[in-house]
N, C-alpha and C positions, 0 to 999 in steps of 0.2 A: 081091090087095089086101086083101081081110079079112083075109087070115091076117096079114099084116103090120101092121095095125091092132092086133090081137090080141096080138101080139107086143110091141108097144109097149106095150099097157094092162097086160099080166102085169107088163113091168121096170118102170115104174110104180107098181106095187103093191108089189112087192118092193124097191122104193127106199123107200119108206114106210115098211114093213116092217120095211128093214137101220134106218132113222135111230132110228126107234122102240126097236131091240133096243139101239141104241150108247146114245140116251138113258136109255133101262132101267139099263143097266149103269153108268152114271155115276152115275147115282142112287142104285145101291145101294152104290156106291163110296162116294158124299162120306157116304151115310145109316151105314155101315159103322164110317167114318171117325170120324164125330160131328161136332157142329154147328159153327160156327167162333165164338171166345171172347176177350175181349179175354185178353191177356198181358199182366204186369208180366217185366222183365227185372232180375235182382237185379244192380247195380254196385259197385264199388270204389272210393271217393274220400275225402278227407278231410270230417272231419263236425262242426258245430258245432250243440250244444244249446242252444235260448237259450227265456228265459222271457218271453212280451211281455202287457207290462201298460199301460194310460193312464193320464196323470193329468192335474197342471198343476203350472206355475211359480211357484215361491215363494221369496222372500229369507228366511235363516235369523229374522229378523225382522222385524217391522212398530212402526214408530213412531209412537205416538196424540200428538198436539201439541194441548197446551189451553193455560189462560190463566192464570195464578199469583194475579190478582186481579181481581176483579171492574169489569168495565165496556162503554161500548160500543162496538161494533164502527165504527168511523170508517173503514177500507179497508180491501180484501181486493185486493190487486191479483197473484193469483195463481188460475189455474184449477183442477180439475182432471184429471189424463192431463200433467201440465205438470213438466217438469222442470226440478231448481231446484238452484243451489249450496250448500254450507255456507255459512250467515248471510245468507241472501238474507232479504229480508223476506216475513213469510207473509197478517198479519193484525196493522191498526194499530187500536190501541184510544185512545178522546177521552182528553186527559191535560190538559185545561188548570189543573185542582185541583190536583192531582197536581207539574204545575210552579211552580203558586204555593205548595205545602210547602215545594218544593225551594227554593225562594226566599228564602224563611223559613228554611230551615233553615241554607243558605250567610251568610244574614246574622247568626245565631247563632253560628255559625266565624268570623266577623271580629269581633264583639264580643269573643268569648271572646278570642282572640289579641291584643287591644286591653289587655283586663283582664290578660293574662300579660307584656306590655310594658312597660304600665304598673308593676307591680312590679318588673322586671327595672330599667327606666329612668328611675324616677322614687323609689317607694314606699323601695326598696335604698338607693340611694344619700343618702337623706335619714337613713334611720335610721342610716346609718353618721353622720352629722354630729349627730344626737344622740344615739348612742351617746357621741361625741367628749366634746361637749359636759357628759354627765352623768359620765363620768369626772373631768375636770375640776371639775365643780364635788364632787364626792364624794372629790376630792383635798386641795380647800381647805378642804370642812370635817372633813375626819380633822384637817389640819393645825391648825384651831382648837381644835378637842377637844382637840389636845393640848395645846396652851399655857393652856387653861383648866385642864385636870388641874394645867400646874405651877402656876399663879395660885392655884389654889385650895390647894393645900396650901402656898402661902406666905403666903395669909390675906388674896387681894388683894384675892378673890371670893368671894361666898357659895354656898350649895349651889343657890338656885334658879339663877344665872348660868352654872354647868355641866352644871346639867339640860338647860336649855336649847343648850347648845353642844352635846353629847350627841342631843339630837333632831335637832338641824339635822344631824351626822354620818349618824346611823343612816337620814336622809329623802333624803338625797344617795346613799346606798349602794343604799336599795330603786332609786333613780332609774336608777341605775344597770346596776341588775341587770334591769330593765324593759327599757328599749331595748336589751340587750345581746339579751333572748329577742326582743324586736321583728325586730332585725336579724337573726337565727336562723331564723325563721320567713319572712322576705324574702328567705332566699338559697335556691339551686336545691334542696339538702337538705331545705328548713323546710317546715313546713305550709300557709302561706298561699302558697306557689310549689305545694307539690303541689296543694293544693285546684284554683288557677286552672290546673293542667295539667290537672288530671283533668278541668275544665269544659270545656277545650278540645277533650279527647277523645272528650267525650262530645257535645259540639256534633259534632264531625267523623263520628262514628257515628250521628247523627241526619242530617245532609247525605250520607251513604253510602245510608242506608237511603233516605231521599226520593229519591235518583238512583236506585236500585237499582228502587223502585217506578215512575218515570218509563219507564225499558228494559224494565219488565213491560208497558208500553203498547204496543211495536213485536215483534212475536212472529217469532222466526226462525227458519228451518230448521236442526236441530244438525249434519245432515250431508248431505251430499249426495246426491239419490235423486228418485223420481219420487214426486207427490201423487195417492194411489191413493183418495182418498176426501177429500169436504168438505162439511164442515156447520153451514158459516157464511157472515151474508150481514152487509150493510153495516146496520148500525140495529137489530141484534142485542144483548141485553145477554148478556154472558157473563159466568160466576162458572168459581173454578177447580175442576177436577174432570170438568170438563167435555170431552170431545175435540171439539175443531174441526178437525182436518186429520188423516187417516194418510197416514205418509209409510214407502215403498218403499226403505231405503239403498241404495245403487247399489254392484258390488262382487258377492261371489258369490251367485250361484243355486242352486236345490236344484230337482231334479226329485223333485215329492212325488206316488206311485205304488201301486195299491193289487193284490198280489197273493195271486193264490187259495189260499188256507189250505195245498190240496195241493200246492201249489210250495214250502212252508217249504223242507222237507227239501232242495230243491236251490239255494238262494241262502245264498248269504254275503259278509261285509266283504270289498269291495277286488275285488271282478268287474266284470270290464269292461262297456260297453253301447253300443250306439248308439240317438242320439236323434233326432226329430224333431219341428219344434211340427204341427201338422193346418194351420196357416195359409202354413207352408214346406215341405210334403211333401219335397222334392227336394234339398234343406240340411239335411243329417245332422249332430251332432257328439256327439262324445264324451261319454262321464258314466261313473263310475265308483259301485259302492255303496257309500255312508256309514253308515246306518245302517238299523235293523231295527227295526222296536217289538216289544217282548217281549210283546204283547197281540195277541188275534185279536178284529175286530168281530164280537157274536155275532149281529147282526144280519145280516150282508152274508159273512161268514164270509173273511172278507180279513184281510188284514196290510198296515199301511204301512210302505214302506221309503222312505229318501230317497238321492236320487244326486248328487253334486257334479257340474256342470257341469267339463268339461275333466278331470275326472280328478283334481284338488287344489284344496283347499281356496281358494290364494290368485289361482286360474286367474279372469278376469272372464268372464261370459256373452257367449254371443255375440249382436250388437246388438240383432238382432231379435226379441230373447225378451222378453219381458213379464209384469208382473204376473201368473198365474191364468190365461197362457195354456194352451192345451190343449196336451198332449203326447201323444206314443206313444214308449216306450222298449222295445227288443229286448235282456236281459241275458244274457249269455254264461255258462253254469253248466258247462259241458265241453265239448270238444273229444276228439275223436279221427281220429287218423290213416291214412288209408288203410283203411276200415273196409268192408265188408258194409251196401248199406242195401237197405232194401225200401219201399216204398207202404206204410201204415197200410190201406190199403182191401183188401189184397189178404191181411190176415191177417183167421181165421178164430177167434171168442175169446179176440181181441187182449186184453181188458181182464182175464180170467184169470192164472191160475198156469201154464196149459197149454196156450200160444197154437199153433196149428198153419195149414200152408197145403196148398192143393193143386199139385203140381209136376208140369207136365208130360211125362210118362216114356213113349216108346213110342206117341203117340196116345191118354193113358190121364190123366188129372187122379188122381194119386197121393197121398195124405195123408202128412203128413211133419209131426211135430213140431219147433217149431223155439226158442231159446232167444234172448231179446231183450234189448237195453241201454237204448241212449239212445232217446229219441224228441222229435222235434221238427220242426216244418215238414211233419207229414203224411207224416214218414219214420220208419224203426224200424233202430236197428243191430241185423242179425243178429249173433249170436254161435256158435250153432251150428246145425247142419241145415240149411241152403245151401251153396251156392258161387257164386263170381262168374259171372253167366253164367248160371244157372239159370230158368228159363222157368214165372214163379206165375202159375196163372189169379185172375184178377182179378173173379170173378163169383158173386155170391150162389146161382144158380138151378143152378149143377155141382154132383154128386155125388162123394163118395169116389168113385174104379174107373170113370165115366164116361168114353167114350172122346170125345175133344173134338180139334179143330185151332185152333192161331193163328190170329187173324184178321188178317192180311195188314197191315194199317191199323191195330191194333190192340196192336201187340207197342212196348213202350216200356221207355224204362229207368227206374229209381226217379227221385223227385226230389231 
């Protein structure tokens, strides 16, 4: 019985023993091996670079609406955030002065056309009947002049009796020559017709101008668009100069963007983009780039570019965009095809001339310099020194010639 006891506590010991030696040797296997490291897996897919910057919405311009003359403000029956027609009304100003000009001034236009009537239908027609008239009598007495002239040289009459006929002639002829320019001046050629047109003209231009100032009282929107600001209230005196409403034209949008200096070099006119406002995450649309400002803020060390909504010019925004609302635009600066990428985190003096990674070779985290392209989204196109497939340790704390394993969990392919 002891010996069998004994027997039993030896294989015992030696079962300890064996698991101990198996454990030992695992140990020095995986210790052998090196520690387990995340992996990047370098892929093959097509690649887009895009540059993403924020900003907000803006129409190519803003329209300040003030008052041409001075007065006060009698209704404002318009809010603002309120969208309005061309010629809706904006802001009505007290005009009852104003219509008694006009009043004045209309009754000035019918006078005046009274005074051009009256010569046309009255003044005309009369001086023709005494033009007539001094004809005639400037007829009769030439014709006694003359029979005086014979009388007198046959001794019938003296010289004073043909002096006198001779006056009466020559006072007939002025008479004459009088109502002839009277009647001249009464027809539509003559002076006292131009005079009385030109007072009618000028009545009518004074009745233009008091109407013109009446519709300076009712202030309207020139085009159609949203009231993105107002500062004016009812019993306000306003003079002009003054802006009381900015108005939003309705029509194209601009996404206005502000990107980092070091991006100049890769944007330009007529790249594509996709947009989205921050208050629509989920509603992307199109915007193309318009323009570049030749200027870098040396403050903020940016550049504003702007992007037409839809890609052209004459495209309208889509509904839900607004005034200054917030954007984020992603712009497309290249593309390539079927390319080499890798992780940004998995390169090693990435922002150098002589970026290099560690490649798993053998068990062995191997240094390999590699040659880079595009970069975007946390990804790098390789260009040379991988291949698809290639297994980059992804970890700051590995050595050149470290001998390291995948970590099971840990092995991924680029983004």
């Amino acid at each position: 019985m002891k010996t069998s006891a004994l027997i039993q506590k030896y294989r015992k010991v030696l079962g300890v023993a064996a698991l101990a030696l198996l454990g030992l040797g695992v140990w020095s296997l995986r210790w052998w091996e090196g520690p387990e490291v995340p992996v990047e897996r370098v892929v093959q897919r097509d690649f887009v670079q895009s540059v993403v910057a924020s900003g907000h919405v803006e129409t190519p311009h803003r329209v300040g609406v003030g008052s041409q003359i001075t007065g006060t403000v009698l209704r404002v029956p318009v809010a603002e955030g309120q969208h309005v027609a061309a010629g809706d009304l904006l802001v009505e100003l007290e005009a009852s002065e104003l219509l008694a000009a006009q009043r004045q001034a209309d009754i000035a236009v019918i006078q005046a056309q009274a005074r051009l009537r009256q010569l046309q239908e009255l003044q005309a027609p009369v001086a023709e009947q005494q033009l007539r008239q001094a004809l005639a009598t400037s007829e009769v007495a030439a014709a006694q002049f003359k029979r005086s002239q014979a009388l007198f040289q046959q001794g019938f009459i003296g010289a004073a009796a043909l002096d006198e006929a001779r006056k009466v002639a020559a006072l007939a002829d002025a008479q004459q020559r009088l109502s002839q320019k009277q009647l001249e001046s009464l027809r539509p050629a003559g002076s006292d017709a131009a005079l009385a047109q030109a007072a009618l003209a000028q009545a009518q231009a004074s009745a233009d101008a008091a109407r013109s100032r009446v519709a300076y009282t009712r202030i309207k929107a020139p085009s159609a668009g949203t009231l993105i600001a107002r500062n004016v209230e009812v019993g306000d005196v306003v003079q002009p100069g003054k802006q009381l409403l900015t108005l939003s034209p309705s029509g194209r949008a601009q996404l206005v963007v502000a990107i980092d200096e070091r991006n100049l070099r890769l944007i330009a006119l007529g790249q594509p983009a996709l947009a989205s406002a921050d208050a629509y995450p989920e509603r992307r649309f199109a915007a193309v780039l318009a323009y570049i400002n030749p200027g870098v803020n040396v403050q903020t060390g940016a550049v504003e570019v702007k992007l037409d909504v839809s890609g052209t010019p004459a495209a309208a925004a889509p509904s839900f965009l607004s005034q200054d609302m917030t954007v984020s635009v992603d712009i497309e600066v290249a593309r390539r095809q079927q390319t080499l990428l890798l992780p940004v985190s998995a390169l090693r003096d990435g922002q150098t001339a002589a970026p290099w990674v560690l490649r798993l070779e053998s068990g062995r985290a191997v240094r390999r310099e590699v040659r880079l392209g595009l970069r975007s989204g946390g990804a790098a196109e390789v260009l040379a020194g991988l291949a698809a497939g290639d297994a980059v340790v992804n970890s700051a704390l590995v050595l050149p010639g470290a001998r390291v394993r995948a970590a099971p969990d840990a092995t991924k392919a680029a983004p």
